[in-house]
N, C-alpha and C positions, 0 to 999 in steps of 0.2 A: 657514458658511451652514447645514449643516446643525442647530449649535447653537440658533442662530435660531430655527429650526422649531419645535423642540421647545419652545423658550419659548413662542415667540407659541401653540401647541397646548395646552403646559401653562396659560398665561393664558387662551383661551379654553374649556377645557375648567372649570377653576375656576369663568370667570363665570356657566357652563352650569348647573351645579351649584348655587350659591350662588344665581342665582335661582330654581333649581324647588325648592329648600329655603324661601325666600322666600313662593312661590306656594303653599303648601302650608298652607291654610287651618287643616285638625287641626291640626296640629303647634304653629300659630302662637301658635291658642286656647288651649291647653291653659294648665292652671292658674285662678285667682279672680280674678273679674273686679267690682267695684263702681262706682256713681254717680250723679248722678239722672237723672232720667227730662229731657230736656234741651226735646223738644216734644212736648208731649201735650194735645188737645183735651178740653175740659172733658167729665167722665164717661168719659174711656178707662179702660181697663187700666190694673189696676198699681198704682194709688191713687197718693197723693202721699207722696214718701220717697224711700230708695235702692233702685235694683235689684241683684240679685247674679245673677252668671252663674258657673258652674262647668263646664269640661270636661276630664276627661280619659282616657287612654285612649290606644291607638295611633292611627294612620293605616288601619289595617285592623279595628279595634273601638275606639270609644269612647262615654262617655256624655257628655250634656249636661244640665243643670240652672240653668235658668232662672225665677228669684223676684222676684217685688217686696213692697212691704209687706203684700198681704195675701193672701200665703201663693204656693205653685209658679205658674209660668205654662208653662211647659213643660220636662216631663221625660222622656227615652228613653236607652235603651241602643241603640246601631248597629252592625251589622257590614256588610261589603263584601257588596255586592250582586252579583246576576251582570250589572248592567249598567256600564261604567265611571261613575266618580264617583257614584254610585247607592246608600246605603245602607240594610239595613232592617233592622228586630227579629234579634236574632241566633236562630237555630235551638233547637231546645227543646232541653233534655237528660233523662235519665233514664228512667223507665219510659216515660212517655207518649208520648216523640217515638221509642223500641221500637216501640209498638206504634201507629205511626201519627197519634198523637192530640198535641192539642195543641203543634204546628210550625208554624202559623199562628195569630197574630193575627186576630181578626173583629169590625170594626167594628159589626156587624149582632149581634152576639151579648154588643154592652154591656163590649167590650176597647177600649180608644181603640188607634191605629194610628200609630206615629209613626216616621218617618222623613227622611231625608235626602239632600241632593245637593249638590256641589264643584260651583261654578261659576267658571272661575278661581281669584281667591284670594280667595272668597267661599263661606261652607258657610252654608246653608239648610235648616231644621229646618223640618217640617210635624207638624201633630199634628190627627188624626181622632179625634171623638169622638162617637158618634149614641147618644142616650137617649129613647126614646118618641116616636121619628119625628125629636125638634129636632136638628139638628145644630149642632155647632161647630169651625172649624178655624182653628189656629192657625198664624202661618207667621213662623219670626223668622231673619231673617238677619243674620250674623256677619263682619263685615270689621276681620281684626287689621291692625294698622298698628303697627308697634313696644310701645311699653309701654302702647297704650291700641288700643279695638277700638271699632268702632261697631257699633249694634244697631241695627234697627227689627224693630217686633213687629206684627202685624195680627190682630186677630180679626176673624173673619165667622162671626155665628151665626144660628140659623132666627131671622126677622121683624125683625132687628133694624139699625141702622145700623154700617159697618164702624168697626171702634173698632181708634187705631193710635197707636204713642208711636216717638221715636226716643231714643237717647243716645249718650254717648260715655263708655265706663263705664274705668277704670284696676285695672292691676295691681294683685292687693294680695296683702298677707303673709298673711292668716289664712287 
């Protein structure tokens, strides 16, 4: 009887495991991602071509790097924020972040702001960027699924109509 125990423990302890490795969106991401752009309304984002996605990095800091044909659509470095699933600009180093300066990003002072959050097994990328009042924000989120991940990206900029693509972009070697 007691044998039992232990199995059906050790079986449910595994599947405990094996799915929050699972739901672990970084983790899932990580590596080169390609493919086309699958629906995208005439004039979005991205142009016409393949997109490429990049992330890597830990679970506690990584980067992301999202392209399409004409040229980055969003790119940041992230670390653990002090909110759970909450990531943001990792901390400054060196002289500056000594003496107080430069440990913040500021969107008002013409740095875009980009950050991140874990929603289930789902990581969402935002990217702030304010130039002479116009604004632009980017919001692409990230759902891996075994050897392929799906994307949708959104732009919303000052005066203009919301422009959005989705894909379903696969693993790749390079």
């Amino acid at each position: 009887m007691r044998e039992r125990r232990f199995l059906a423990l050790t079986v449910l302890l595994g599947s405990l495991i094996a799915g929050a490795a699972a739901a672990e969106p970084i983790a899932a991401s990580r590596g080169r991602w390609s493919g086309p752009i699958a629906d995208r309304p005439a004039g979005g984002p991205g142009g016409a071509g393949r997109i490429e996605l990049r992330v890597d990095g830990t679970a506690d800091r990584f980067t992301v790097d999202f392209a399409g044909p004409g040229g980055s659509l969003v790119a940041g470095e992230f670390s653990v924020g002090k909110q759970k699933d909450v990531f943001g600009p990792p901390a400054a180093k060196g002289l500056m972040s000594f003496l107080g300066r430069g440990s913040e990003v500021n969107p008002l002072e013409g740095k875009p702001l980009a950050w991140a959050r874990r929603d289930g097994e789902t990581l969402i990328v935002y990217r702030l960027d304010l130039r002479g009042g116009a604004h632009r924000l980017d919001r692409l989120e990230l759902k891996p699924s075994g050897e392929r991940i799906g994307v949708v990206f959104e732009r919303r900029e000052h005066d203009r109509a919301l422009e959005s693509f989705t894909a379903s972009l696969e693993r790749s070697a390079r």
